[in-house]
C-alpha positions in Angstrom: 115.4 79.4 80.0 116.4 82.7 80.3 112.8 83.9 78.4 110.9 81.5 80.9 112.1 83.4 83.2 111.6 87.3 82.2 108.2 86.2 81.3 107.1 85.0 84.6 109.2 87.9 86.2 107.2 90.5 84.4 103.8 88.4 85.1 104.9 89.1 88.6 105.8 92.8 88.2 102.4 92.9 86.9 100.4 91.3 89.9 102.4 93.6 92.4 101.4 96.6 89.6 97.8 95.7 89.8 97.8 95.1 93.9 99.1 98.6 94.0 96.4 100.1 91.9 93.7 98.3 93.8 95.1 99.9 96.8 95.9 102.9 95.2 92.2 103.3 94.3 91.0 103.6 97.8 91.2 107.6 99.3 91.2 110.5 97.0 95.2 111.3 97.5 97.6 111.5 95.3 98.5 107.2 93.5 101.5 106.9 95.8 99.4 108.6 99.4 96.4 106.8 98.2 98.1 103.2 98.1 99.8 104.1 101.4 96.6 105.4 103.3 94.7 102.1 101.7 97.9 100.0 102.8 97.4 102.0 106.7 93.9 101.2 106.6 94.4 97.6 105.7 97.0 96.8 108.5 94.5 98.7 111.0 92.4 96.3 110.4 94.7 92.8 110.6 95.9 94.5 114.1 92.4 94.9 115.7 91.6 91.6 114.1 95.2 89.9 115.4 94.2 91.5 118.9 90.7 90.1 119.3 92.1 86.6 117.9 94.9 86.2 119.9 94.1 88.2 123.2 89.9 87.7 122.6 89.6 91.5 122.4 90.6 94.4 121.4 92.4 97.5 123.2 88.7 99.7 122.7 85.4 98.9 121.9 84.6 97.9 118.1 81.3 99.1 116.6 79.3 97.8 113.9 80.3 100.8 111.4 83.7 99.8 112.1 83.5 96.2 111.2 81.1 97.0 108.3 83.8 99.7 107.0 86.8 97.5 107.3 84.7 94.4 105.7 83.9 97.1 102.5 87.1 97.6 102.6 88.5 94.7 102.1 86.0 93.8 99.7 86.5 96.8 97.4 90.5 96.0 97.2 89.6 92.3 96.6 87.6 93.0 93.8 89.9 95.7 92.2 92.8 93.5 92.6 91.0 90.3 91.1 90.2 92.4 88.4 93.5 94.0 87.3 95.2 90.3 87.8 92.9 88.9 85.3 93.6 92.1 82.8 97.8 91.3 83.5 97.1 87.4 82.9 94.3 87.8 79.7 97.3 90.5 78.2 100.0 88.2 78.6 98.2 85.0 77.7 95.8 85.7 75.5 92.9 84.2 77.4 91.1 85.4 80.1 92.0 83.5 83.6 88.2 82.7 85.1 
């Protein structure tokens, strides 16, 4: 039982491992400023997108470049995350995930 569980723990350490380097991999700071200017980035964007959903706009104007930079955004840490969870699941299985 006691295996079982240090397994799944350190499959878990490893998904929050690989979400930090996604986000780390945004900016061109130092691993720890990156991760925190990606993370500052990222909650920029669920606030302007929590204040158009819930008040039906935002406190300024949003432009196209905007949306099309937070949408990238978003996209680029999807992608890097996906990819470092499958590496984390294909090292402790054996198998690759998809």
């Amino acid at each position: 039982m006691l295996e079982q569980f240090t397994t799944e723990r350190m499959a878990i350490v490893r998904y929050h491992d690989a979400y930090r380097d996604a986000l780390a991999s945004e900016g061109r700071q130092a691993r720890e400023d990156r991760a925190d200017a990606a993370g500052t980035k990222l909650d920029a964007f669920v606030t302007l997108r929590g204040e158009i959903a819930h008040r039906g706009s935002a406190a300024t104007s949003v432009t196209k470049q905007q949306v099309n930079e937070y949408y990238n955004h978003v996209k680029r840490l999807t992608t890097r995350t996906e990819t470092r969870v499958a590496e984390a699941i294909t090292t402790s299985t054996g198998t690759t995930p998809w």
